[in-house]
Every structure is written in structure tokens, then in C-alpha cells.
N, C-alpha and C positions, 0 to 999 in steps of 0.2 A: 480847351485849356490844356497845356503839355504840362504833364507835373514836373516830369523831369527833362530832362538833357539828353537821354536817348531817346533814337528816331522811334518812332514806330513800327519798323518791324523788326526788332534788338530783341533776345530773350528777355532781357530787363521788363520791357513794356508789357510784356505775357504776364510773369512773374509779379507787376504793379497791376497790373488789373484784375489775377487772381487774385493776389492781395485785399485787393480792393472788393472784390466782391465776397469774401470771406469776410471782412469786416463790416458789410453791410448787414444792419439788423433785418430783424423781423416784416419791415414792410418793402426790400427787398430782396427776398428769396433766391438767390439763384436757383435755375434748373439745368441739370445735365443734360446734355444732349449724348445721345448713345453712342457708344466708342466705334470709333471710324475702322471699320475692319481694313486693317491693311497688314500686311506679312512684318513683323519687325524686324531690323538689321542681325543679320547673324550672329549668334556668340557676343553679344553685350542686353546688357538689361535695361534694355529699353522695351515701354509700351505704350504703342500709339494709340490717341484716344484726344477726345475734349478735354482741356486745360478745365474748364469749368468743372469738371467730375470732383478734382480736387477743394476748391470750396464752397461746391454743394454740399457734402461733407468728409472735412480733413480726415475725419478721424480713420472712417473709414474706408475711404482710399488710400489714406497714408500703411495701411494694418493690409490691404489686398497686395500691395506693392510689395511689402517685405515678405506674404507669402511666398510670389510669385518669382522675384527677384530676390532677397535674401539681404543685403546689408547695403548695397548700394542699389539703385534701381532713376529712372529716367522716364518720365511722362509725357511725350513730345505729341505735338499738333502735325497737323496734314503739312503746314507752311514752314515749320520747321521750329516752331518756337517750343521751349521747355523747360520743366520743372527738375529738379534735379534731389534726388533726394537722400541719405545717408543716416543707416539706421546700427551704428555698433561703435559701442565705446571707443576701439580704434577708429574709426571716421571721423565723430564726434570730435576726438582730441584732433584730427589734424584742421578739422575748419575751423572747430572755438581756440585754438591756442596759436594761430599763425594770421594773428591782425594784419601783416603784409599781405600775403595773397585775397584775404577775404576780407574785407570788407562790410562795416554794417552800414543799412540805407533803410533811411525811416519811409515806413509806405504810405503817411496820412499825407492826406491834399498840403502842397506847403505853398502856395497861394503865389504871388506875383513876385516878384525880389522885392519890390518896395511895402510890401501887404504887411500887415500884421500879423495876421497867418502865417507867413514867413518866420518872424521875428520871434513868435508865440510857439514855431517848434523847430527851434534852431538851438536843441538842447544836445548830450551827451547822443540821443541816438542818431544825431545825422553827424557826427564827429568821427574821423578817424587818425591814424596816424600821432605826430606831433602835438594838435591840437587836442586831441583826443588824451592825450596823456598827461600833458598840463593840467587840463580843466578836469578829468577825473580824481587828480590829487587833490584839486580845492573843494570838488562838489563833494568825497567821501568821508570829509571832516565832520559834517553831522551827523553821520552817521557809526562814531567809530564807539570803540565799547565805551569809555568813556562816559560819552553822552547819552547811555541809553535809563539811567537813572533817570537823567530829565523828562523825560518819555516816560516812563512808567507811573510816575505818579496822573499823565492826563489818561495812559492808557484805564487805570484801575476808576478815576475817576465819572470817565466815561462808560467806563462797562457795566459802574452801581446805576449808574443814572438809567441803561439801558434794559438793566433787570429788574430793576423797580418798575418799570411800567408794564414788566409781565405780571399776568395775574392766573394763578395756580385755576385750572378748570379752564382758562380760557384756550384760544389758538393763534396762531402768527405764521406768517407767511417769514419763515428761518432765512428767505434769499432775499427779501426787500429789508427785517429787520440787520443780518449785517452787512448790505449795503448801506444801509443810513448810518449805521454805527459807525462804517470804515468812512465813509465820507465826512465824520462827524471830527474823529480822527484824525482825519490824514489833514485836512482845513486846521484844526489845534497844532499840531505838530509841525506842518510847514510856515505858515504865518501866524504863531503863538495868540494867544487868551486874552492879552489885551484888551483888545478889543472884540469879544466872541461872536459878534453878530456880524461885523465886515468878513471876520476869518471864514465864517459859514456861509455866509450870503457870497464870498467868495469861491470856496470850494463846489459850491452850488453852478456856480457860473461854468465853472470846470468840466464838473461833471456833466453839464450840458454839452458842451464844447466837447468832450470828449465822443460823447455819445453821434453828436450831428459829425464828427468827422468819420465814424463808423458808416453811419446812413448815408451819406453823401460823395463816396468813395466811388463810385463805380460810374455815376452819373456825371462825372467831373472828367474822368478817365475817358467815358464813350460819348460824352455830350449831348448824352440825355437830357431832354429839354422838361422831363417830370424835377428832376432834380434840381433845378436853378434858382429856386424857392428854399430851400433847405441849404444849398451854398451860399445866398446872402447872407442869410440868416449865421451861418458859420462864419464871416467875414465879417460882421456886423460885432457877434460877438465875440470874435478875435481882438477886436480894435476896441473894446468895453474889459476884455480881461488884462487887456494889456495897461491901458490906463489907470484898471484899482490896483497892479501891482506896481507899477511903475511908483503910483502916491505912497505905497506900503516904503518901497526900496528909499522915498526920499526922507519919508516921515523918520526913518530907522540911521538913518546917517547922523552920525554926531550925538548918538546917545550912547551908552556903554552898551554892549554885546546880550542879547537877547539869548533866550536857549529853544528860538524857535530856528528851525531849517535856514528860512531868510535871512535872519540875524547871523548865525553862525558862516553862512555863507557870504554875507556883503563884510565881514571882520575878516575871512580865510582869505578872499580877494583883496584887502586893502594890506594885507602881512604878505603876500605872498613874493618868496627869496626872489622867483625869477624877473618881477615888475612885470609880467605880463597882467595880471587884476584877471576881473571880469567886465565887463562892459553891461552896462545897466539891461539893454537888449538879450544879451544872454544871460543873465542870472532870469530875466523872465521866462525864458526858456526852458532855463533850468526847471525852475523848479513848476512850470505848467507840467511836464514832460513827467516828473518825477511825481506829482501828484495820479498824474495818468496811469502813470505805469504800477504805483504801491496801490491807492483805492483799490480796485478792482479785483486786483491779485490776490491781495490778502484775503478780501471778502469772500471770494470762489473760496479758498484753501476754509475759513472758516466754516463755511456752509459745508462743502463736502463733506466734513471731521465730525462735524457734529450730526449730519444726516446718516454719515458709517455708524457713527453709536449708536444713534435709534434702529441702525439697521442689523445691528449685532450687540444684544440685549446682556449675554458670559461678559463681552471684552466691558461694555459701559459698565456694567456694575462691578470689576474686580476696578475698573478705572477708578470708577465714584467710591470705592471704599481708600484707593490707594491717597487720595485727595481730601477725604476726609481725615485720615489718617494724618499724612503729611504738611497740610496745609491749614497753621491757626488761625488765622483770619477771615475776613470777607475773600482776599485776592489772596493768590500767592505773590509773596516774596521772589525776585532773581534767584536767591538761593534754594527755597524752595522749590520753584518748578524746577530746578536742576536735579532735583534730590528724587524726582520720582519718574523711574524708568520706565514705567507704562507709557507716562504720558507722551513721553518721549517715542517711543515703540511708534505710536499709535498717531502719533503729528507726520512721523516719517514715511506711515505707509498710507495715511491718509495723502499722500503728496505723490506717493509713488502710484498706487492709484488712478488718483482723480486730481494729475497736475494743474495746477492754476492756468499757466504756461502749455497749451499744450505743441505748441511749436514755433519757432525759430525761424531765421535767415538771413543769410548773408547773400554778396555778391564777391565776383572773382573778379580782384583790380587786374588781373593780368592773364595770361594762356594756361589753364592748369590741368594736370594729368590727374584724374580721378580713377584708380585701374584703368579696363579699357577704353574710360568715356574722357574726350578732350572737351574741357570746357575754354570756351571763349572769354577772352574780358566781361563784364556785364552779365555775367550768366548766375542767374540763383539757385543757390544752392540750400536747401533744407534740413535742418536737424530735428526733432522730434523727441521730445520730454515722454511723451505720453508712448510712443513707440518702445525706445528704448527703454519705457520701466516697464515693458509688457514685453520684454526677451525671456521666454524661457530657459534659456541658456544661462542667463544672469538670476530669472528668479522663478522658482520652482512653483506653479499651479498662478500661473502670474494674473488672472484676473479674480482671482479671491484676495478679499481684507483681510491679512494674517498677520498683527503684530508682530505679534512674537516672533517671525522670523527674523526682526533686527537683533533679540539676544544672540544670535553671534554674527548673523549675516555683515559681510564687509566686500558691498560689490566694487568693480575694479572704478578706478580712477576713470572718471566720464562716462560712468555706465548710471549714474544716480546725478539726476543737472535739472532738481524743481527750479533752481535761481541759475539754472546756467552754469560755465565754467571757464577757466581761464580768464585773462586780459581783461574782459568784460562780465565778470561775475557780479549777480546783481548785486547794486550797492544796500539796497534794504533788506538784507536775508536776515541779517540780524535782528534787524526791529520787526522785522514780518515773526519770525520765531518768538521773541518777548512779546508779540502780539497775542500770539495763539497758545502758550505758554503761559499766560494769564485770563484768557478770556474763557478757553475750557474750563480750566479748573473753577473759575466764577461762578459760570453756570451751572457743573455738576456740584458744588455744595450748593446751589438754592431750589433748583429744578431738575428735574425729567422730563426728556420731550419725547414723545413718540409718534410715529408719521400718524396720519390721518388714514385712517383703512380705508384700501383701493383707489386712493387717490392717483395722481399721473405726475412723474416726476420727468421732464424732459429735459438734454442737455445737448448742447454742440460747442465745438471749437469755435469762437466768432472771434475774428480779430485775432488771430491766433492763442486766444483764451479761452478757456474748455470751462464754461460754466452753464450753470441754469437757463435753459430759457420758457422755461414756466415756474409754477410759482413753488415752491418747496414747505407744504399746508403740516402744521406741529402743532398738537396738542401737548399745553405746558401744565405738568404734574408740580406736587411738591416732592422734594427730592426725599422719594421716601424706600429706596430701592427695587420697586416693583417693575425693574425693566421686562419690554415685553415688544417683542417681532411684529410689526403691521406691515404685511405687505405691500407694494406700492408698483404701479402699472409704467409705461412709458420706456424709453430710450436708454434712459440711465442702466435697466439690464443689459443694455448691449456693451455697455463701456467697463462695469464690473459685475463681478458676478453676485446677485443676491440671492440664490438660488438656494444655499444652504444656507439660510440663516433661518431656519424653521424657530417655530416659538416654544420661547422654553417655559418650563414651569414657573408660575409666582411665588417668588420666597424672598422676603426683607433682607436686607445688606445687614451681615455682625454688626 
């Protein structure tokens, strides 16, 4: 199957199939094969080697490159194909802010022009240009401050429901509990309460679909015949997602304006000044795409923040007092979590960190001069979240958790991009933050979690998302101040440092 439109041997095609094989889970692995020794071109920052190096693991090929090479750098194959990569606030701003030359291009399997598949991710990320500009104005109406009231009452709703079934003495797995939570979420939030068992039994669907376009990326691209088992099954359940939302989008016409995603979105398409609308095909798109893209993200950004706490026992408990202090209720209030600047501190470098996002990419609609390296049409180019908040240049001792360095820190424009920047800045920054902004504070007034001693915590970029890929083992206290350092084995020390977090003395919170 040809995903796309370039031939096969276009940089684009290198670029989609690392793609692809970065986004393949656990039961496809890639493996590197060893960098092809050849002499690289004089005087540019290029290094030849196996395309595959890079999503064996992004992170830390992407973190060798800007050793070696410094802010822009270039990973080319024996045949000529390459990865291109741009690691500095200035770079940054000139690919994320120049939507003409660069181009976004979504890298899941998009199935047949007539497929479901197709139709099912024919949302904002395969859109550029004119189109792109239209349809961003109508999809970011549900999302605007506004609306986030409406949202806060499921978010608070859902995170009692979620801490009540913790039980003080017991344990949880912190990375499948706020995966079910976001999933639980993002399903209320995109297709409202209504009906709570389709919205869920629908998110469910999703996140299936989401997960098989992961696994089945690579097999699609090289036609792998192990794989064609798992692409029915994605095309199968393409054409099942597509039909319960399609029922949703007809069932909601002709009723007054909902204050779910769907809702808001098929009333912004029928108002809309230009009379372009949405077409029922796209709004499915939309918001398939938009479920994809917030689930996930949020839940990585939760899990990291709260495993930093347990992993630094001073910041949780000056946190957990400042929360107690500031916050009368069960949840915090919008005005309250505004009011307390740790938490704040501590959301922002939980991100800068251990980005949700840990990278990016565009393509070049046209010839572009990158310094000395000429890129061709079709050629990708890479940004990196995770890189660029690991400049020491921008941030001093940059693989340690240190809040506190946002009481005054203000790095430059494009030098801090968890949600990205420019033209295409995520639409959910804001309700990711009122997310995490209420879910923290929930949990430090009821509970204290602390890792599980010598457990193994592992993590990779997959899919260009830097989360867990084992399981994240918490034992849940009552929140009685007794924070306390458990050390924890695996990978995650290589991405930040836990090194100093030695255990401190026990002494109850004022």
C-alpha cells in the first residue's frame, strides 16, 4: 500500500517510515542497525548512518546529534534519504512560524481515498494552507476560555470518581490509572454526558484505533505480511468509528447547542461568516484526531508531574501545604489553581522535563536553505520539545527537576513549545493546563503516593510521545505529609536526573 503520494525513494518516504516505525509499539521494536561508516560531506552537519537509529530511540539519537552537530544537524542514509533535524529557539521559530514553506503531514496509515481510514483522519493535521486556516478558526471554538467552565465541572467530577476508588494502603499502576481517567475525559468532553455509556464505549473505540495505527505503521509502509491482521482490523474499526459518530453528528442537529466539543463544533460550522461549514466527513475527523491527539498527552504530562513528586519528597510537600493552604474544597477552583505558584512552577517544568510531545515535524512545500544544508520539496524536517528544554544554554543544570527556577526564569520565544508554537499551537493547551491544574491539587489534598521501592520505571518517545512504556507501580498514602524518596531502576534516569533526590527525613506538613 503507498500511503502517500511520494515515490519511494523521496526523503518523505524515509521520513514516513521512520515515522512509522517510532510509532510502532511494543510488539514491534525496531532495531538499529550500526552506522554505516562513511567519511561525511565537508563542513555541514551531516551524519551518515541508519535512518532506523532515530526511532530505535528518538530521544537519544535526537540528544547525540545536537552533541555532535550543535543546533542544526542531518542524518542521511547510504541512498541518500534524510532526516533533518533543528535543535534552537531560532530554528524552531523559523519552521513552526512559516506555514508556507513547511508544511504539516500526518504520518498514520490514511487508508484508500475512498476508505474510512481516510475520512476518519482527514482532520486539522493533514490540513494546510487556506484550508488549514478556515477549519482552525471553527475547530478552536471549543476550546476558547470561555468554554472552559463547561469543562471543569466534568473534569472535577471525574477526578472524585477517580480518587475514590483509591484506597490509602493500597497501590496503582499512576500510568494505566491516568490513562483511564484521560480516556474517560476526553470521551465526556468531546461527545458530552448524555448519553455516558456510547460517549465511553466510543472513546474506547478510539483509543483502540489509535493504538492499532501505532502498531500497524510500519507493516503498511514495508508490506509486511505479519501485519495485515492488525490492518483489517484498523480499517474495520475505521468504518465502526466512523458510523457511531456520524449517528452522534445526526442525532445532535436540530437540537439547541450542547457544551460538548461535537456540539459546539457542528453550531460553529452551521454560523460560520464564510459559508464554507464543515462537512460531516470532517468534523469526524476532527474530532477522531482531536481525541488522539489530547488523551494521550495530557495523561503522559499527568503521570510524569505526579511521579516528579514522589520523586522529590521538599518540592511535594512545600506543594501539598501550599494546596492545602490555598484550596477550600475537594478541587480547586480556576481561580484558585491560579493563585498558587508552586503549582504552577512545578506543571511547567514537569513539561519542560518530561514533554508529553517529545517531537515534531514538518515537511518543505518548496527548495529551502537551512544554513549550509539545501533541502528539497518533501524533505522532513524535525523539531524537538524534549531537546530544546534540555539546552543548557536556555536552562541551567537542564536534566534536574527544579521548579523554582520559573520564579524568575523567562526563556526566549520558541525556546519553551510543550504544546508547540506559532500558526499551529496546540488547540488544547488550555484545557490540558485546567486539566492538570485540578487533578494535582485533587490528589495532594487526599493522598500521598510514593514509587514502589526498586521498582523499574521505563520510557520512550513512541509516536513522537515521550511516555511510559512499563508500568508506573504507587503506593497510595493518606495525605498525611510524610513524603519520602523511593528509589526507582530503569530508563527514565537517563531522560532526567533522579540522582539527587536522596531521602529526606520524616516530618508531618504544618
Amino acid at each position: 500500500m503507498q500511503p502517500h503520494a511520494n515515490h519511494a525513494g523521496c526523503p518523505f518516504a524515509a521520513a514516513a517510515a521512520a515515522a512509522a516505525v517510532g510509532g510502532a509499539g511494543g510488539d514491534a521494536e525496531p532495531t538499529a542497525a550500526p552506522s554505516i561508516p562513511m567519511a561525511p560531506p565537508a563542513g555541514k552537519p551531516i551524519t551518515l548512518g541508519d535512518l532506523r537509529e532515530f526511532p530505535a530511540d528518538p530521544a537519544a539519537c535526537m540528544m547525540r546529534l545536537y552533541r555532535k552537530h550543535g543546533s542544526l544537524a542531518q542524518l542521511r542514509a547510504e541512498d541518500g534519504m534524510s532526516l533533518t533535524f533543528v535543535f534552537s529557539p531560532e530554528l524552531n521559530r523559523t519552521v513552526l512560524s512559516d506555514g508556507k514553506r513547511f508544511h504539516s503531514k500526518f504520518f498514520a496509515i490514511r487508508g484508500s481515498r475512498r476508505s474510512a481510514q481516510r475520512r476518519v483522519t482527514s482532520g486539522l493535521l493533514t490540513m494546510n494552507g487556506a484550508d488549514h486556516k478556515r477549519h482552525r478558526r471553527m475547530v478552536m471554538e471549543p476550546f476558547s476560555k470561555r468554554i472552559m467552565p463547561a469543562y471543569h465541572e466534568a473534569i472535577c467530577d471525574l477526578t472524585a470518581d477517580l480518587l475514590n476508588d483509591w484506597t490509602p494502603g493500597g497501590a496503582i499502576d499512576l500510568h494505566e490509572e491516568m490513562n483511564g481517567y484521560m480516556r474517560k475525559l476526553t470521551s465526556a468532553i468531546l461527545f458530552g454526558l448524555d448519553d455516558p455509556e456510547l460517549a465511553y464505549r466510543t472513546g474506547e473505540k478510539i483509543d483502540r484505533w489509535v493504538h492499532l495505527n501505532h502498531n500497524t505503521g510500519l507493516g503498511a509502509l514495508v508490506s509486511d505480511a505479519g501485519y495485515l491482521e492488525s490492518y483489517d482490523e484498523l480499517l474495520d474499526l475505521a468504518e465502526s468509528l466512523e458510523g457511531d459518530i456520524e449517528a452522534m453528528i445526526k442525532a445532535r442537529r436540530g437540537r439547541p447547542p450542547g457544551r460538548d466539543v461535537l456540539s459546539i463544533l457542528i453550531d460553529a460550522a452551521e454560523q460560520d461568516p464564510e459559508g464554507g461549514g464543515i462537512t460531516d466527513s470532517e468534523l469526524i475527523g476532527h474530532v477522531t484526531l482531536l481525541f488522539g491527539a489530547a488523551h494521550l498527552t495530557t495523561a503522559h504530562s499527568l503521570t510524569w508531574t505526579l511521579f516528579l513528586l514522589a520523586q522529590h519528597p521538599e518540592i511535594a510537600r512545600t506543594l501539598a501545604r501550599e494546596v492545602a493552604a490555598g484550596v477550600a474544597g475537594d478541587a480547586a477552583t480556576p481561580g484558585e489553581a491560579d493563585a498558587l505558584p508552586l503549582l504552577d512552577q512545578v506543571i511547567k517544568e514537569s513539561m519542560r522535563c518530561l514533554p508529553a510531545s517529545g517531537y515534531s515535524q514538518r515537511l518543505t512545500a518548496e527548495t529551502v536553505e537551512l544554513g549550509p544544508l539545501t533541502l528539497a520539496p518533501g524533505s522532513t524536517v524535525i523539531f524537538s520539545q524534549y531537546v530544546t528544554h534540555h539546552l543548557p544554554e536556555l536552562y541551567a543544570d537542564p536534566m534536574r527537576f527544579t521548579p523554582e527556577r520559573w520564579e524568575d526564569l523567562k526563556p526566549p520565544s520558541y525556546g519553551y513549545i510543550p504544546f508547540g508554537s506559532g500558526p499551529r499551537l496546540c488547540l488544547g493547551a488550555m484545557l490540558a493546563t485546567t486539566v492538570l491544574k485540578t487533578v494535582i491539587p485533587s490528589v495532594l489534598k487526599r493522598y500521598r503516593l510514593s514509587c514502589v521501592t526498586d521498582s523499574t520505571v521505563n520510557a520512550k518517545i513512541v509516536s513522537t510521545m515521550l511516555g511510559p512504556t512499563t508500568t508506573v507501580p504507587m503506593e497510595v498514602h493518606p495525605a498525611d505529609g510524610l513524603w519520602q524518596h523511593r528509589p526507582v531502576h530503569g530508563n527514565v534516569n537517563t531522560l532526567v536526573d533522579l540522582s539527587h533526590t536522596h531521602a529526606q527525613p520524616l516530618r508531618k506538613a504544618a
